[in-house]
C-alpha positions as CSV (number, residue, x, y, z in Angstrom):
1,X,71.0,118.9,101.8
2,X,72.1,118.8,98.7
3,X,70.8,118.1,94.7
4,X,71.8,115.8,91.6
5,X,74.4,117.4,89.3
6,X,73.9,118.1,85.6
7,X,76.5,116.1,84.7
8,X,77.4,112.8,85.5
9,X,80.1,113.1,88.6
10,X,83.4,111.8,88.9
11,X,82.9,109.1,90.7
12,X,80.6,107.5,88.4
13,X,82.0,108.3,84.9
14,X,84.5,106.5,82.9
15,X,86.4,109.3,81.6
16,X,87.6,110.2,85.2
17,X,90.1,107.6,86.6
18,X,92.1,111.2,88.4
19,X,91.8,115.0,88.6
20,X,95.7,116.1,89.7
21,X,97.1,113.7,90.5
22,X,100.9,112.9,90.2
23,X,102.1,110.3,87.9
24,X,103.0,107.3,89.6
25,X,106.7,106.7,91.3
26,X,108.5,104.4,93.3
27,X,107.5,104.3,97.0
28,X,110.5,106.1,98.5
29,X,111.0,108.9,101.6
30,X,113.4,111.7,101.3
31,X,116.1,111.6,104.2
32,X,119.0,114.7,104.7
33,X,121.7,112.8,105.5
34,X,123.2,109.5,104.2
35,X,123.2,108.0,108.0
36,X,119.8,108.8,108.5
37,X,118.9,107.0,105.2
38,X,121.0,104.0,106.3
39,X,119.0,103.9,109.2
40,X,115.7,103.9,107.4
41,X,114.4,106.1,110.7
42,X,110.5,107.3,108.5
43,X,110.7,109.7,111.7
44,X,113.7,111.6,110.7
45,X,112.6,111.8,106.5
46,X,110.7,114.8,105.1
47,X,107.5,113.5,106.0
48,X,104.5,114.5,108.0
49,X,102.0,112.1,109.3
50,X,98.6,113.3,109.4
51,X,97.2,110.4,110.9
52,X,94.7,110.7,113.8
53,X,91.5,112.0,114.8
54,X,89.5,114.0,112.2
55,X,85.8,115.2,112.5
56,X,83.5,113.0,110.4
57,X,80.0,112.7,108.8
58,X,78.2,110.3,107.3
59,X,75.4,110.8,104.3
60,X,73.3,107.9,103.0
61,X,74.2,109.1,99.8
62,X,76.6,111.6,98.0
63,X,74.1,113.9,97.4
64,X,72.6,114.2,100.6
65,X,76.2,115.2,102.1
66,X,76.7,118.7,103.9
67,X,77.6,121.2,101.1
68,X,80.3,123.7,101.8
69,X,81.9,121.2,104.6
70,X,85.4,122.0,103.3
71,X,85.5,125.5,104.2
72,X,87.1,126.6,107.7
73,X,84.3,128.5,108.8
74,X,82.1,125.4,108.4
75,X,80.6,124.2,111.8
76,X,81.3,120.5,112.5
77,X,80.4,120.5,116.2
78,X,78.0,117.9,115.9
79,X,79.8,115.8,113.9
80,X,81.6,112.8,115.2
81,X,85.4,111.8,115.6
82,X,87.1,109.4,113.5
83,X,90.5,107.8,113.9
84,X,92.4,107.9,110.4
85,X,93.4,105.1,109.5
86,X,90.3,103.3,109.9
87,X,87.2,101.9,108.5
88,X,83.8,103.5,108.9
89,X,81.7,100.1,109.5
90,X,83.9,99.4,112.1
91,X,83.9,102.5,114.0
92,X,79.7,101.6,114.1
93,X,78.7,103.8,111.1
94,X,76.8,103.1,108.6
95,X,75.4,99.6,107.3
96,X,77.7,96.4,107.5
97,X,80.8,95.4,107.4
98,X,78.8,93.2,104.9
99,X,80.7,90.2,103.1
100,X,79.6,88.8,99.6
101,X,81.0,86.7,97.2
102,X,79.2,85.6,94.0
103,X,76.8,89.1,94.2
104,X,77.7,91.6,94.2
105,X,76.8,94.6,97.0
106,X,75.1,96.6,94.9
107,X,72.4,96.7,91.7
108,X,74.4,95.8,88.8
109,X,74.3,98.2,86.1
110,X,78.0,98.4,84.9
111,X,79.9,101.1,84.6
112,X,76.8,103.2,86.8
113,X,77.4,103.5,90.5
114,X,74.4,104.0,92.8
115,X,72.9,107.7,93.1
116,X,71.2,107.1,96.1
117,X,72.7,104.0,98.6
118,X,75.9,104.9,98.0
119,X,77.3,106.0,101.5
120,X,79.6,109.3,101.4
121,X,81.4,109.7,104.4
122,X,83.0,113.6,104.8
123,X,86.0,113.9,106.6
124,X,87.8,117.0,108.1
125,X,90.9,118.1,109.8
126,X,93.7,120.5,110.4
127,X,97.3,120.6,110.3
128,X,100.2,123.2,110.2
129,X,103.3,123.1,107.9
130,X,106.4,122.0,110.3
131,X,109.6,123.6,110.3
132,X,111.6,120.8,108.1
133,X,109.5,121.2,105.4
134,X,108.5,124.8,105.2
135,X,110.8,125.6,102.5
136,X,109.4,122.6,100.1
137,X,107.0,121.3,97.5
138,X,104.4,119.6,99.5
139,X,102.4,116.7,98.4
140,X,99.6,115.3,100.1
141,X,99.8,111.2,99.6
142,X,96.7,109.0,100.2
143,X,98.2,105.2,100.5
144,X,94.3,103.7,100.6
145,X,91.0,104.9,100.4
146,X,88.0,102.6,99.5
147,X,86.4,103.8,97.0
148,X,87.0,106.7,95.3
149,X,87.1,110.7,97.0
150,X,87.9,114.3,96.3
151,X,89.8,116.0,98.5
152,X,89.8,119.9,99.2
153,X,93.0,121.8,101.2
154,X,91.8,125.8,102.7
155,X,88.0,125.4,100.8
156,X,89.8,125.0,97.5
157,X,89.7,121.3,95.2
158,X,93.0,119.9,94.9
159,X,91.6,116.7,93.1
160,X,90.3,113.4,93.1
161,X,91.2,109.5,93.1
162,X,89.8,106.1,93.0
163,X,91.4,102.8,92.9
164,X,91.0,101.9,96.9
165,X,94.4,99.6,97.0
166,X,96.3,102.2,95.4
167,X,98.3,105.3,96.5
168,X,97.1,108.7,95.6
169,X,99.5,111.9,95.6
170,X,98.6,115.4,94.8
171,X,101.1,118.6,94.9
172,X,99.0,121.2,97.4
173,X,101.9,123.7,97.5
174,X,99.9,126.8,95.9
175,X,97.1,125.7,98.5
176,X,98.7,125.6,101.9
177,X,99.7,128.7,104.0
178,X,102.6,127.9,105.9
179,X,102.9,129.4,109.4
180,X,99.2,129.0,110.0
181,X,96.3,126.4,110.2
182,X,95.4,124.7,107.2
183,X,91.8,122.6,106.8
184,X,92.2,119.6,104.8
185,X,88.7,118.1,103.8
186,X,88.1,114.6,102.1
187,X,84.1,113.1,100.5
188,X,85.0,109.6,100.6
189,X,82.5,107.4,97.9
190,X,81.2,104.1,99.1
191,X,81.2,102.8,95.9
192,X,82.1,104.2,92.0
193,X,82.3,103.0,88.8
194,X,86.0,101.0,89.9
195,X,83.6,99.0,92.0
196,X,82.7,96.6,89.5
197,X,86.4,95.8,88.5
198,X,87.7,95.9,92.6
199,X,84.8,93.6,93.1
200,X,85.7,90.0,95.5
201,X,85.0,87.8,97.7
202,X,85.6,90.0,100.8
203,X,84.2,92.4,103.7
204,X,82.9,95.5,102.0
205,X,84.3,98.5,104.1
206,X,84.9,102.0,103.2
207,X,86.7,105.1,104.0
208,X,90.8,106.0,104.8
209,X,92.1,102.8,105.5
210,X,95.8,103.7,105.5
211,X,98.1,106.1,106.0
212,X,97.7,110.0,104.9
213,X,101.3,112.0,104.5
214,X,102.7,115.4,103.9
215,X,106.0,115.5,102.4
216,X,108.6,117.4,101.2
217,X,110.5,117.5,98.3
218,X,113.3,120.4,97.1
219,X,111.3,122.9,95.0
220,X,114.1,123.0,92.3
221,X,115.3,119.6,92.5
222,X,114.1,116.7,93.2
223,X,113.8,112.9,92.6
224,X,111.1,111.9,90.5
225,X,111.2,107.8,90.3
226,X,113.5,105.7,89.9
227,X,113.8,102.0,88.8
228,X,116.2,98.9,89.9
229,X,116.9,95.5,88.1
230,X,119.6,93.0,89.0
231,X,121.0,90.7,86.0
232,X,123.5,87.8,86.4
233,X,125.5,86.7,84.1
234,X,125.6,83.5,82.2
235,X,127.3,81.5,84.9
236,X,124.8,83.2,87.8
237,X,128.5,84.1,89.2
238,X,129.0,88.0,88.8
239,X,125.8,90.5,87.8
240,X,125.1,93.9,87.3
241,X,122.8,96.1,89.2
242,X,120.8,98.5,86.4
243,X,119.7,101.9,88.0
244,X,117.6,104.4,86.0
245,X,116.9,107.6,88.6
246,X,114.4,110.2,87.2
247,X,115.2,114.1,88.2
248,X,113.5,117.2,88.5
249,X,116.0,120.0,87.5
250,X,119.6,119.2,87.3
251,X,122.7,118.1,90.0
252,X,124.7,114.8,90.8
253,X,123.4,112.2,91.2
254,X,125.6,109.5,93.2
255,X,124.6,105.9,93.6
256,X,126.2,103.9,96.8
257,X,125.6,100.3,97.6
258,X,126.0,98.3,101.1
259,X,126.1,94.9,102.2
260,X,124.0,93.6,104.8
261,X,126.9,94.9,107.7
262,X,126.5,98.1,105.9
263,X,130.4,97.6,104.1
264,X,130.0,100.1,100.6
265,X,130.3,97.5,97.9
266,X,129.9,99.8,95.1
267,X,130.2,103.7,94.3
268,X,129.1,105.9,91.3
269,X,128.2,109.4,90.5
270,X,126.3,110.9,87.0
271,X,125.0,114.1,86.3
272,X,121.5,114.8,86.0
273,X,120.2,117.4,83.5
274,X,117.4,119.2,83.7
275,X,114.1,117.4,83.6
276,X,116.4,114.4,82.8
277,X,117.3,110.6,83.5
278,X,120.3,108.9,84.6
279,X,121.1,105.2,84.2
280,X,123.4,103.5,86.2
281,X,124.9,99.7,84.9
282,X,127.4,99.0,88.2
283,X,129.3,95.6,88.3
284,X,129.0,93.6,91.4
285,X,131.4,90.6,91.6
286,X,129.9,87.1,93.3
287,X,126.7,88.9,95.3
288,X,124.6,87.5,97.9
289,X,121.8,86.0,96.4
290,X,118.6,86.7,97.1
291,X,115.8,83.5,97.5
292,X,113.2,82.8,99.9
293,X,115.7,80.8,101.7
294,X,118.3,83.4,101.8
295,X,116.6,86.4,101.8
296,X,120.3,88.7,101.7
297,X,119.5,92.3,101.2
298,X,121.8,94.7,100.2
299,X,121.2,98.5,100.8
300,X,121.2,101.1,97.6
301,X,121.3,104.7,98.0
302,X,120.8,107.5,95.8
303,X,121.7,111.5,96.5
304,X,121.1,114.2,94.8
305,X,123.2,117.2,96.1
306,X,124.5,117.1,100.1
307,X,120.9,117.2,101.5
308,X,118.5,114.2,99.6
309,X,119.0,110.7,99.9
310,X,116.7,107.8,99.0
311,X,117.5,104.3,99.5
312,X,115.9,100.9,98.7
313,X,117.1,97.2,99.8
314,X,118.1,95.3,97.1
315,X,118.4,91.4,96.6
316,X,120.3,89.9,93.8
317,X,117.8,87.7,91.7
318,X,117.0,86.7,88.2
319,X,113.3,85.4,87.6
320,X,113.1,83.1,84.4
321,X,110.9,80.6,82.3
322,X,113.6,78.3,81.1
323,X,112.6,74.3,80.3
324,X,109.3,74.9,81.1
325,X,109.8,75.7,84.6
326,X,110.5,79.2,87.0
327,X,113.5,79.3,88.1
328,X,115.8,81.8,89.9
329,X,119.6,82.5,89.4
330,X,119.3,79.6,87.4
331,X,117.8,77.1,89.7
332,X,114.4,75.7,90.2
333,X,112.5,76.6,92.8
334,X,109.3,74.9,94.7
335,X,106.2,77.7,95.1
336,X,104.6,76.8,98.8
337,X,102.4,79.6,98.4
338,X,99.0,80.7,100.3
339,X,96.1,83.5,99.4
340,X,96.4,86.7,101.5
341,X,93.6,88.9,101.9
342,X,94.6,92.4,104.2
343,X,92.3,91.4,106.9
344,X,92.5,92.2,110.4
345,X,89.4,91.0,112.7
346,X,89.4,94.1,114.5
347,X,90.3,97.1,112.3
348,X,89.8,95.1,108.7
349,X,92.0,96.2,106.0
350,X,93.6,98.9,108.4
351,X,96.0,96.1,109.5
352,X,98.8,97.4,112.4
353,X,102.1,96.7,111.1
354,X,102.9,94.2,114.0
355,X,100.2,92.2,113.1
356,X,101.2,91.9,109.6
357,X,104.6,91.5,110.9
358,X,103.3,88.1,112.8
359,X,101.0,87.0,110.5
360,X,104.2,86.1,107.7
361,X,105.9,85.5,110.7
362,X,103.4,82.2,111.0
363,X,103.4,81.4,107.7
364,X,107.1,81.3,108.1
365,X,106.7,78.4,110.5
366,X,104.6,76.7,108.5
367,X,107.2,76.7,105.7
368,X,105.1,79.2,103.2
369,X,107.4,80.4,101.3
370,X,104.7,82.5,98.8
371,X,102.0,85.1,98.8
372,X,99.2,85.6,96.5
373,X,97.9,89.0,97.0
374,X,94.4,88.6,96.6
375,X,93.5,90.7,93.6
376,X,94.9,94.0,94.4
377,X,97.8,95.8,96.1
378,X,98.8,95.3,99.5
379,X,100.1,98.0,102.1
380,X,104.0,98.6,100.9
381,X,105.5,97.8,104.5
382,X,104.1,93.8,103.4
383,X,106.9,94.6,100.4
384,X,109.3,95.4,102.5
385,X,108.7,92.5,104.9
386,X,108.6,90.0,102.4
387,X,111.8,91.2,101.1
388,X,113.3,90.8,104.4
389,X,111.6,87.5,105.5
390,X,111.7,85.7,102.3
391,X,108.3,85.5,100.6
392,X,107.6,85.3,96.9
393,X,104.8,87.7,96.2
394,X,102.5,87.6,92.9
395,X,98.9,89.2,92.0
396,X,96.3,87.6,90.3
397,X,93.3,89.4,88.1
398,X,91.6,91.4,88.3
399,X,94.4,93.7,89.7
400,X,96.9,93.1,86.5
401,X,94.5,94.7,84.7
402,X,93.5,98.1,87.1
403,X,97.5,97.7,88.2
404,X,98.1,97.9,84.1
405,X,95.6,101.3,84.2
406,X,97.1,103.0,86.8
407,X,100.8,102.2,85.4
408,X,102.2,100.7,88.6
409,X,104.3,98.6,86.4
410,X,106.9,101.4,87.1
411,X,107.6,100.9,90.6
412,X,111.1,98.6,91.4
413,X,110.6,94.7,91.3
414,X,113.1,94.4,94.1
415,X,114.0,91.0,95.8
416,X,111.4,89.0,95.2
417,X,108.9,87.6,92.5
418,X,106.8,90.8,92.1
419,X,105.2,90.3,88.4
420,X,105.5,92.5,86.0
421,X,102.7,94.0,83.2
């Protein structure tokens, strides 16, 4: 099927971490209209969901995987369906789900991955440009694969990734043809040289565990990233919400923020030159604070032009170390927390939202009032409902360390206790 390469391959070499991908950026949607921002509708963004059923094959090892599978012409009829999301053990491929703790699942000889049990699963499947987003730069974002993959659009390589818990996003602009069928193919690695450092206690399962999107951004310009912090003043009384927006190209950039009843509390508008930044330092007299106990959001957001909008909920908070103990706005707080691990008995880390949803909502009635992650990222709608439920949320190694490699420091500590390295 296939032979060993002359050189070591990317998924088992240290001087490969990516291969085109796009630096990392704050985990935002583009929406056309402020309204439809305010609403935070994902439906009506610039965003294509290419989640569902692909064709799928599974090799006991990469090099035993069908060669030339990414091209169109390539006949998968007797491969099998997949759901993406989803995990391959659980869909009855392959060996396991297998759980270890102290050993580790495979021969240990750091930083070498396995040549030959190393289970490569090849996915494939085909989508069409649609009509909102014919006109833009298109990136292809991975939220979660497990363990490392390259991924091919029309036959040609657009890149690689590995670091399972962490989104992946490449531009495939110059690959796709808009108006007509276009073959995305993805060899997903059991295991690579990240292994070793994304080792736990915890199910070993592999494959495209969460979401895969297309989405648009403006071709001249864009948002890039951007970056929030709240800081109080002495008294905790009045603060100041700090916004540095990152821009591709030039235009205004206009920052608007909104109470919980959606009543604008604040207004402001820079200019963005080209390939530029803009900071924002807007006064906000006696907010809402935000705690686990009062989890008040307010709602921030940024345009660029008359047709992109972003927006982010913010909570008003200021983490400290002062007399030996944390505190926020100024007052001690009491850490109830529990581990986490994104598990569902069913589907495993592919956990519904609804699910995720009710599982905070129980801690919640148990008075948990904390989350420790487990070792690695979770999915970002846990973010979103921990801002809104009240959670504290914190990591613990050896994710400081891969979250420190893959600079994730950069997206916005928003509204909670979300460490940063």
């Amino acid at each position: 099927m296939g032979s060993f390469p002359e050189d070591r391959p990317d998924w088992s070499n240290l001087s490969v971490l990516h291969r085109n991908t796009l630096p990392p950026r704050a985990n935002f949607k583009i929406f056309n209209s402020e309204n439809e921002a305010l609403a935070r509708d994902e439906s009506k963004a610039r965003v294509h969901s290419l989640a569902g059923t692909w064709k799928f094959h599974l090799a006991n090892s990469p090099f035993e995987a069908p060669q030339g599978f990414e091209v169109a012409d390539f006949d998968k009829s007797q491969w099998s369906d997949m759901p993406v999301p989803s995990m391959w053990q659980l869909q009855g491929f392959g060996k396991g789900p297998v759980y270890t703790n102290v050993a580790f699942p495979i021969y240990v000889d750091p930083p070498h991955a396995p040549f030959d049990d190393n289970e490569c699963g090849s996915y494939v499947t085909s989508f069409t440009v649609p009509k909102h987003l014919e006109n833009d730069q298109l990136r292809l974002r991975f939220e979660g694969v497990d363990s490392a993959y390259h991924v091919w659009v029309n036959g040609k390589q657009v890149g690689y990734s590995q670091g399972s818990r962490n989104p992946a996003e490449f531009d495939i602009t110059e690959y796709v043809q808009r108006g007509e069928e276009n073959v995305l193919a993805v060899r997903v690695y059991q295991y690579c040289d990240a292994t070793y450092i994304e080792d736990q206690d915890q199910w070993r399962m592999s494959g495209i565990f969460r979401d895969v999107f297309l989405l648009g951004f403006p071709k001249a310009t864009h948002f890039q990233d951007f970056s929030v912090q709240t800081l109080f003043d002495k008294a905790y009384e009045n603060a100041t919400l700090e916004v540095q927006v990152d821009v591709q190209g030039q235009g205004d950039v206009s920052l608007k923020l909104f109470d919980a009843e959606q009543k604008q509390v604040a207004t402001e508008t820079q200019t963005a030159k080209d390939a530029g930044a803009v900071k924002f330092s807007v006064p906000v007299s006696t907010p809402h604070k935000w705690t686990a106990e009062t989890p008040y959001l307010y709602q921030l957001v940024l345009s660029l032009g008359d047709n992109q909008f972003v927006t982010h909920r913010v909570g008003f908070r200021q983490v400290e170390l002062k007399d030996g103990l944390i505190k926020v706005n100024g007052q001690r707080i009491v850490i109830k927390g529990a581990n986490r691990h994104e598990h569902h008995p069913v589907h495993g880390r592919t956990v519904p939202y609804e699910f995720m949803k009710q599982d905070l909502l129980l801690m919640k009635t148990h008075n948990i009032n904390a989350i420790r992650s487990c070792h690695q990222p979770s999915d970002p709608r846990l973010y979103d409902l921990a801002d809104e439920m009240g959670f504290w949320v914190m990591v613990s190694l050896p994710s400081v360390f891969f979250l420190e490699h893959r600079r994730l420091r950069k997206t916005p500590t928003i509204a909670m206790n979300k460490l940063k390295y």
